[in-house]
C-alpha positions in Angstrom: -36.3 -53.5 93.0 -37.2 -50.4 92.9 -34.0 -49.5 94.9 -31.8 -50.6 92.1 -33.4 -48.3 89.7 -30.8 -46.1 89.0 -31.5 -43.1 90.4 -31.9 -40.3 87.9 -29.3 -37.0 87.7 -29.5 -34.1 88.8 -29.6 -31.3 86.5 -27.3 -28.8 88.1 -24.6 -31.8 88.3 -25.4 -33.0 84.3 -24.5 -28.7 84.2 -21.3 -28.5 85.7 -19.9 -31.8 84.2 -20.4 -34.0 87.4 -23.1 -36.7 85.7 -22.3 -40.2 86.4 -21.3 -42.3 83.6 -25.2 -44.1 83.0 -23.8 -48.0 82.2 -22.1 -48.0 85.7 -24.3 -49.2 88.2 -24.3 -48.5 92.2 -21.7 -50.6 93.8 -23.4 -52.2 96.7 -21.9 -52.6 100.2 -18.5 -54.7 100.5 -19.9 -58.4 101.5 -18.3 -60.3 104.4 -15.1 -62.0 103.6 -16.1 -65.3 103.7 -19.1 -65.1 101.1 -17.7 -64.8 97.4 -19.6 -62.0 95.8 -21.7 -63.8 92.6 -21.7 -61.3 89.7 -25.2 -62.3 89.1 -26.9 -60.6 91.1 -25.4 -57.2 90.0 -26.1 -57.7 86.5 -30.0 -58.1 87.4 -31.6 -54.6 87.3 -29.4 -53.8 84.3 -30.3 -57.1 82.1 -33.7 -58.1 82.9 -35.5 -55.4 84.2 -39.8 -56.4 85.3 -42.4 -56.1 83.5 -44.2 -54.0 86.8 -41.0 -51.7 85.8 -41.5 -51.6 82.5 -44.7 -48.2 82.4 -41.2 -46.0 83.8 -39.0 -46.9 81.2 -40.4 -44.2 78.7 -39.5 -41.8 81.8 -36.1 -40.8 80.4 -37.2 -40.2 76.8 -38.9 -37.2 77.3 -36.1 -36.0 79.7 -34.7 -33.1 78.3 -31.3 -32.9 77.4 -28.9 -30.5 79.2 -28.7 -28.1 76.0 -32.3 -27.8 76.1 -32.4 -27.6 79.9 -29.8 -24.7 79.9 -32.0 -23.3 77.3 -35.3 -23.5 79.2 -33.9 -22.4 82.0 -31.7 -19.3 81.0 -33.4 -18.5 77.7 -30.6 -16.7 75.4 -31.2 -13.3 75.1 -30.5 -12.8 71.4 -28.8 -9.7 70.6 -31.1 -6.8 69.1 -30.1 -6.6 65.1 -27.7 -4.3 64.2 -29.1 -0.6 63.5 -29.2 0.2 59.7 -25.9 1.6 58.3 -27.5 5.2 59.1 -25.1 5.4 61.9 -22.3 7.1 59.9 -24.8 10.3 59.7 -23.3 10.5 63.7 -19.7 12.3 62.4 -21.4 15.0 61.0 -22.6 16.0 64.5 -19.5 17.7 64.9 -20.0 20.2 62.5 -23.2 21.6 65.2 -20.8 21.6 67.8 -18.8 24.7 66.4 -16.4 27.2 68.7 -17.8 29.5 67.1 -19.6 31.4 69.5 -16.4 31.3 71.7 -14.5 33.7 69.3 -16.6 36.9 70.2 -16.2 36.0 73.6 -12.4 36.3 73.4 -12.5 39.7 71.4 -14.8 40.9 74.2 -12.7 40.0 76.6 -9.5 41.7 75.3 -11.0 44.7 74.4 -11.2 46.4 78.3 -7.2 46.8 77.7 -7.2 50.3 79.3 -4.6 53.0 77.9 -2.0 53.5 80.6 -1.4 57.6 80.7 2.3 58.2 79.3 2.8 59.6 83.1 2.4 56.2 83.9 4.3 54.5 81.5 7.3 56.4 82.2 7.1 55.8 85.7 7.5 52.4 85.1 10.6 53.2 82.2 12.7 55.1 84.9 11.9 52.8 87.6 15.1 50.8 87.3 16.9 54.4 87.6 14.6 56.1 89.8 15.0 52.8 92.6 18.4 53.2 92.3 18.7 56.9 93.3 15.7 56.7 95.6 16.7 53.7 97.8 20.2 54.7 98.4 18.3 58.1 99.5 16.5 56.2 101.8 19.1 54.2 103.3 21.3 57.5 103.8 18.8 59.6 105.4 16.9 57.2 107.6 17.7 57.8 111.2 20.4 60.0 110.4 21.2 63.7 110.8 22.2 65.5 108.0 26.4 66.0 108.0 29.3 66.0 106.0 29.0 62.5 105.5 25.4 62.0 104.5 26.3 64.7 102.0 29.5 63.1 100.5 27.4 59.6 100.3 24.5 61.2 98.4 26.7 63.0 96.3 28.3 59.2 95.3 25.1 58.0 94.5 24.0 60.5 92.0 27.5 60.4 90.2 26.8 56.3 90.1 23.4 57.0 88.2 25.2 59.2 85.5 23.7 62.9 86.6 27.3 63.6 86.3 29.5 65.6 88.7 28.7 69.2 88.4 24.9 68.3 88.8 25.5 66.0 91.7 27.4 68.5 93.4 24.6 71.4 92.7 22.0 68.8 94.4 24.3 68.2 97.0 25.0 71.8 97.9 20.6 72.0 97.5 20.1 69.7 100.0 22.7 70.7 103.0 21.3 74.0 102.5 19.9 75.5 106.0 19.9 71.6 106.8 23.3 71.1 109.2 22.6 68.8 111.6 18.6 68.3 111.3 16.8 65.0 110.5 15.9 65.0 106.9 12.9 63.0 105.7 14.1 60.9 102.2 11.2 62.0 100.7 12.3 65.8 101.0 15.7 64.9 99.5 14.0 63.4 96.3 12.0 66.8 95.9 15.1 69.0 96.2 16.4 66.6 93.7 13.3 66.7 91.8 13.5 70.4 91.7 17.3 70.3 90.5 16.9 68.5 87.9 14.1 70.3 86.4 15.9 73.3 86.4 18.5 71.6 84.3 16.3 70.2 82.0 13.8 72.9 81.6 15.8 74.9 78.7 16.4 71.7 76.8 12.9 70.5 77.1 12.1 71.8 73.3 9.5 70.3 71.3 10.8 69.2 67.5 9.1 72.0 65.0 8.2 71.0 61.4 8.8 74.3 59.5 6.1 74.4 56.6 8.0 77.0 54.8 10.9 74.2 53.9 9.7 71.5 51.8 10.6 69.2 52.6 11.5 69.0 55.5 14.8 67.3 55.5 15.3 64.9 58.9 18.6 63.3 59.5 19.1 60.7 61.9 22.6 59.7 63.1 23.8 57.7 66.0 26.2 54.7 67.0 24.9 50.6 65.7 22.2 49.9 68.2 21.0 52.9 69.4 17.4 52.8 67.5 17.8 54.7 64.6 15.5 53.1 62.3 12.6 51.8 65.3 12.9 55.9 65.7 12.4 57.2 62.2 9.1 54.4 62.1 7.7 55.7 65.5 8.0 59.7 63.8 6.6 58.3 61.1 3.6 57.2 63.0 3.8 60.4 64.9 4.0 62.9 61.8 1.4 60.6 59.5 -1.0 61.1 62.3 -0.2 65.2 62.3 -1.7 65.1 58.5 1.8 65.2 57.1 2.8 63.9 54.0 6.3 61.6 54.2 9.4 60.0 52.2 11.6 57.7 54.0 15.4 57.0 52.8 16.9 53.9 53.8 20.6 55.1 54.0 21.8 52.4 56.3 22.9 50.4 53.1 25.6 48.2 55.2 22.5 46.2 56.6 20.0 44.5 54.7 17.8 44.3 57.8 17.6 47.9 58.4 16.4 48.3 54.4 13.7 45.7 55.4 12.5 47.1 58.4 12.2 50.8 57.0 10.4 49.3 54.1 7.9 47.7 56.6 7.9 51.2 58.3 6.8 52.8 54.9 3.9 50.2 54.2 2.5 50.9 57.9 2.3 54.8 57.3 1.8 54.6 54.0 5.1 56.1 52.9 7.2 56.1 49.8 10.5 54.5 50.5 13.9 55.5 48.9 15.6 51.9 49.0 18.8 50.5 46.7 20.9 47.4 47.4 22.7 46.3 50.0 26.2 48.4 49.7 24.8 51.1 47.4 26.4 54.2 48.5 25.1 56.5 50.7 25.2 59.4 49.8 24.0 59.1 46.4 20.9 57.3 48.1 20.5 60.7 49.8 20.8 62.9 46.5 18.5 60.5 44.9 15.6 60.6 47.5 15.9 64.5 48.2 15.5 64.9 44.2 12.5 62.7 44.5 10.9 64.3 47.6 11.0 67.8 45.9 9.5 66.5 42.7 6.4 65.1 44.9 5.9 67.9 47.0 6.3 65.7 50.2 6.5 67.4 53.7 9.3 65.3 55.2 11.8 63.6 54.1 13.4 61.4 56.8 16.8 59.7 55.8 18.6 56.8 58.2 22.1 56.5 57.9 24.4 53.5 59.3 25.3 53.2 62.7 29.0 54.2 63.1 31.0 54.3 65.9 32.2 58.0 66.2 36.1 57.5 67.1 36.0 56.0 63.2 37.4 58.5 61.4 36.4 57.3 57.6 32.5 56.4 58.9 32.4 60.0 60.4 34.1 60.9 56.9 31.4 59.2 54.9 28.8 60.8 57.2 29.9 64.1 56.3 30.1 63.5 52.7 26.0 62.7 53.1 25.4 66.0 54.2 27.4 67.7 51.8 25.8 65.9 48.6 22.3 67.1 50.6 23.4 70.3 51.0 24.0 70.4 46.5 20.2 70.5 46.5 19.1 72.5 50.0 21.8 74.6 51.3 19.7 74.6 54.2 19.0 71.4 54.6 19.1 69.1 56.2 17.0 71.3 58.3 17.0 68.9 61.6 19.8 66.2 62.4 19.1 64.2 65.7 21.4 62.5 67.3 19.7 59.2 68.8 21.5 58.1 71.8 20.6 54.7 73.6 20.6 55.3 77.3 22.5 51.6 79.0 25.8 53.8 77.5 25.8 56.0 80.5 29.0 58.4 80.0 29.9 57.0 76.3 26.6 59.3 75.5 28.7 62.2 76.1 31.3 61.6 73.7 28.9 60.6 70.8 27.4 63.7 71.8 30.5 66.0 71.5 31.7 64.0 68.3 28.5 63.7 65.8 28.2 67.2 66.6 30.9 68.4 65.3 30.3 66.0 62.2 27.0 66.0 61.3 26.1 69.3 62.9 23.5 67.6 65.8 20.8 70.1 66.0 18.2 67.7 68.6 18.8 65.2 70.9 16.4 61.4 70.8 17.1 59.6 74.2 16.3 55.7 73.6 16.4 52.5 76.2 15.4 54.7 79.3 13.8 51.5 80.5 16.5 49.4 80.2 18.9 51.6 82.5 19.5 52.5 85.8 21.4 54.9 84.9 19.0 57.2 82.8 20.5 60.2 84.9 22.7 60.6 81.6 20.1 63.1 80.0 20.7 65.0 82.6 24.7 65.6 82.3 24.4 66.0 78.7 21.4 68.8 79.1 24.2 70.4 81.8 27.1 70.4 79.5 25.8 70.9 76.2 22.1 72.4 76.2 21.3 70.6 72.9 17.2 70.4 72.6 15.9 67.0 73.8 12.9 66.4 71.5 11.9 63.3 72.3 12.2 59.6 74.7 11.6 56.1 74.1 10.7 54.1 77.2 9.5 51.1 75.4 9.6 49.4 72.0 5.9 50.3 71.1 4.9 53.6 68.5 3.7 55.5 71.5 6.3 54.5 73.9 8.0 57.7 72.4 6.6 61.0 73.4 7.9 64.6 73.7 10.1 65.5 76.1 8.7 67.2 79.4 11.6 68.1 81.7 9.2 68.2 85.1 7.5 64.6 84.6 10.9 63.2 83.7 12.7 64.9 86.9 10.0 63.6 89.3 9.9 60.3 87.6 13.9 59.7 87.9 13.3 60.8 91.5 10.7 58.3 92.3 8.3 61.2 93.4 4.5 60.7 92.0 
């Protein structure tokens, strides 16, 4: 009997859904097929079960169930209870973790900018030019004698970088001096050519004097659109401020409203009065107005811009001399300096703005702009040879000290590519 009991579950099978249906008994073996099987005898352990059976009845009733099973044996961990809603104190942790420490770190870091020397910085102005002239030197007189040739081919590269003809020619002659079929190192041909050019220069090589006696002093600056008129005035602004000077500024480029702007931002860096009207005010009474004004304030210099005009324009170079004359009502002297700012990338066009404006305006100094953006910066040199007018200052660069006096040795050695 006790091998109908039915035989109790297992409990990982009650776990993963295999438990056997509890009213269905065991089938037993299939009988022999010629004795019927009598339903009795399977209904017996289910209907009438002994009374020596009866003690393990209560067996299944304290069974636990297969909730409490899976309980027992994988208690539930029950989540920890939520932290009190003091967790939004956590965003102002930011606030501790401030950049701020990182800022003195920058500064300190882009404060060891050395200076570069002006030597330097021109170096690197006229390298464009100085490349030019000093590799075609090198390709000419490597592993070559010096002849007619070599001459005639040096000569071609010096009249490409704008030195002009009579200069190239005196280099030339220079070079095949005592030299007649020798070997000639390039780098001795750059410092005959370095020693040419100084001699040009040297005369013209004038520094731009402020005479105390004339107050003011009455600067007017004329050139062609473009060439840097107004970046000029601002830089000798700088330049003079520094020097203790006082200064007035006239913005007498009334065609553009830009250049009124930019002088005016000129005047608030130095800390200059600036003469300004609107945009098509005339000229010349701009000029009257702000000499008038200079006088009353006892200011040192008085720089006035003017708009660029091209000088084969015969009523801009009209209107140009009409400034000077209305000047002239006040100072007969004045103005007392009128330079001529010429941007370098013209090459030979230099030369006739030269000639014309002089003639004009009376050009009294010479301001040679863009040297850096040119390889042909050789132009300073033709227009020292052909009309001697003072070069006061260059601009290599568009920064206030990227314009410094003239010195006619560092700029011949420079333009020869000699250190």
């Amino acid at each position: 009997m006790s091998d109908e009991t039915p035989k109790k579950t297992g409990f990982f099978s009650r776990l993963f859904g295999r438990e056997q249906p509890a009213p269905k008994p065991e089938e037993p073996a299939a009988p022999p097929p010629p004795a019927p099987v009598e339903p009795e005898p399977e209904e017996e352990p289910a209907a009438a079960p002994s009374a020596a059976e009866a003690p393990s009845a209560p067996e299944p009733a304290p069974e636990p169930s297969l909730i409490d099973e899976l309980a027992a044996a994988e208690p539930v961990v029950t989540p920890p209870p939520p932290e009190p809603v003091s967790a939004p104190s956590a965003p102002v942790e930011p606030e501790r973790i401030e950049p701020a420490p990182a800022a003195p770190v920058a500064v300190a870091a882009a404060e060891p900018a050395p200076k570069r020397s002006w030597w330097t910085r021109l170096k690197e102005g006229l390298s464009r030019s100085s490349s030019a002239i000093g590799g075609g030197i090198t390709d000419i007189f490597t592993k070559r004698k010096l002849d007619a040739d070599t001459l005639e081919d040096l000569e071609d590269i010096l009249v490409q970088a704008d030195l002009g003809v009579e200069v190239s020619t005196r280099i030339v002659e220079a070079v095949g001096k005592g030299r007649y079929g020798k070997d000639i190192a390039p780098e001795e041909v750059k410092s005959v050519l370095a020693a040419e050019v100084e001699k040009v220069l040297a005369p013209v090589a004038q520094p731009l004097v402020l005479d105390g006696g004339k107050k003011p002093f009455v600067i007017l600056m004329v050139g062609v659109n473009g060439s840097g008129k107004t970046t000029t005035i601002g830089k000798l602004a700088a330049k003079f401020k520094r020097e203790g000077k006082s200064l007035m500024l006239a913005a007498g480029d009334t065609f553009r409203a830009a250049a009124i702007e930019q002088l005016k931002v000129w005047g608030e860096r130095t800390g200059s009065p600036v003469v300004a009207r609107a945009q098509g005010a005339d000229a010349a009474g701009l000029a009257f107005d702000a000499l008038t004004q200079a006088r009353e304030q006892n200011v040192d210099v008085l720089m006035i811009d003017t708009a660029g005009r091209l000088q084969n324009r015969a009523e801009l170079m009209a209107e140009l001399e009409k400034v000077v004359r209305v000047i002239r009502k006040i100072d007969a002297a004045a103005p007392h300096a009128v330079l001529l700012v010429l941007d370098a990338t013209v090459g030979q066009n230099a030369l006739s703005q030269a000639e014309i404006f002089g003639k004009i305006a009376g050009v009294t100094g010479l301001v040679m702009t863009k040297l850096d953006g040119t390889a042909r910066g050789g132009i300073l040199v033709a227009l020292a040879a052909k009309f001697g007018l003072p070069v006061h200052f260059i601009g290599i660069g568009e920064g206030v000290d990227d314009l410094e006096p003239f010195e006619a040795r560092d700029f011949a050695r420079a333009i020869a590519g000699l250190e």
